[in-house]
N, C-alpha and C positions, 0 to 999 in steps of 0.2 A: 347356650348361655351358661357359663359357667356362675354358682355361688360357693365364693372361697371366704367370702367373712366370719364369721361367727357373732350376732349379733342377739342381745339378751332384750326380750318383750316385757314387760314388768306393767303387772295389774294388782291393782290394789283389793283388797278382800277385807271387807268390812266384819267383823262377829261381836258377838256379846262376849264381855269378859263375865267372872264367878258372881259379879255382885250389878248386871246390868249395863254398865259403860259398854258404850260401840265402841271397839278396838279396831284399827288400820294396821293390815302388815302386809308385804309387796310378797309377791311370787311372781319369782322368773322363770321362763321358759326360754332357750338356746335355740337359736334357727340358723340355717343359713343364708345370707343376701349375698347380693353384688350389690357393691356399692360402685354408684355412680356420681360424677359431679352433679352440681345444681344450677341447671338452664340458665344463660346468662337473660332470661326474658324471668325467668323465675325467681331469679335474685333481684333483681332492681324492683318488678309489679313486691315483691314481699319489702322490700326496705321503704320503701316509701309508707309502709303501713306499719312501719316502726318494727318490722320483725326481720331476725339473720338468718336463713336459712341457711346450714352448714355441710348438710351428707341428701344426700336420694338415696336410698334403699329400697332395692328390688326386692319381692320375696315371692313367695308362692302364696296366693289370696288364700287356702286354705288354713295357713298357720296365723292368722290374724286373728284376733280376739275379741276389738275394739280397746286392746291397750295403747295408753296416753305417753308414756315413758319407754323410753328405750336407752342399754346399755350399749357400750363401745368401746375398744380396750381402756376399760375401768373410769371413762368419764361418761356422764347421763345428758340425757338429752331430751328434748318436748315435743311431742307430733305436729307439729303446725298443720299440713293435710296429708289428705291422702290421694291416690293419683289410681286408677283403675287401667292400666294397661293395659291386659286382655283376661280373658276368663280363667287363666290360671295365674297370672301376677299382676301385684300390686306397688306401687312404691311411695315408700312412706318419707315426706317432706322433714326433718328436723332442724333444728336450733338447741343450740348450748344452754342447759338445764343452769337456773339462778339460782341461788340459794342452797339451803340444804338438801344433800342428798341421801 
């Protein structure tokens, strides 16, 4: 199985700023997947729950983090789930990020 993607994990990191405010700022990390389509049984069981599921990406279960966000040439995207294939990959269900990115 080849991964020719380049696809960006983005977690969020909560800190204190100088005077006490919790600050949020993302950090990316670069992996590679295969991306796959999204099961015609996968897309209909998610639309009916009012969600689009748009890419399947494979990856290797070790580069997972429990991040929520993922990049893809330069547009973002939302984890709807996550899919445990075998003990070394995973593949992570997405939908097209609303709002600000």
């Amino acid at each position: 199985m080849k991964y020719l993607e380049v696809i960006y994990l983005i977690k969020k990191i909560y800190t204190k700023d100088a005077i006490g405010n919790i600050v949020s700022k993302k950090s990316e990390k670069a992996i590679f997947a295969k991306l796959n389509n999204v099961s015609t049984k996968e897309f209909y069981s998610a639309i009916e729950s009012g969600i689009k599921p748009i890419y399947e990406f494979q990856i290797r279960s070790s580069n997972y983090e429990g991040e929520d966000e993922i990049r893809y040439k330069n547009e973002y995207y939302h984890l709807i789930r996550t899919i445990r294939k075998s003990n070394m990959d995973l593949v992570l269900v997405v939908e097209r990020k609303a709002g600000d990115n």
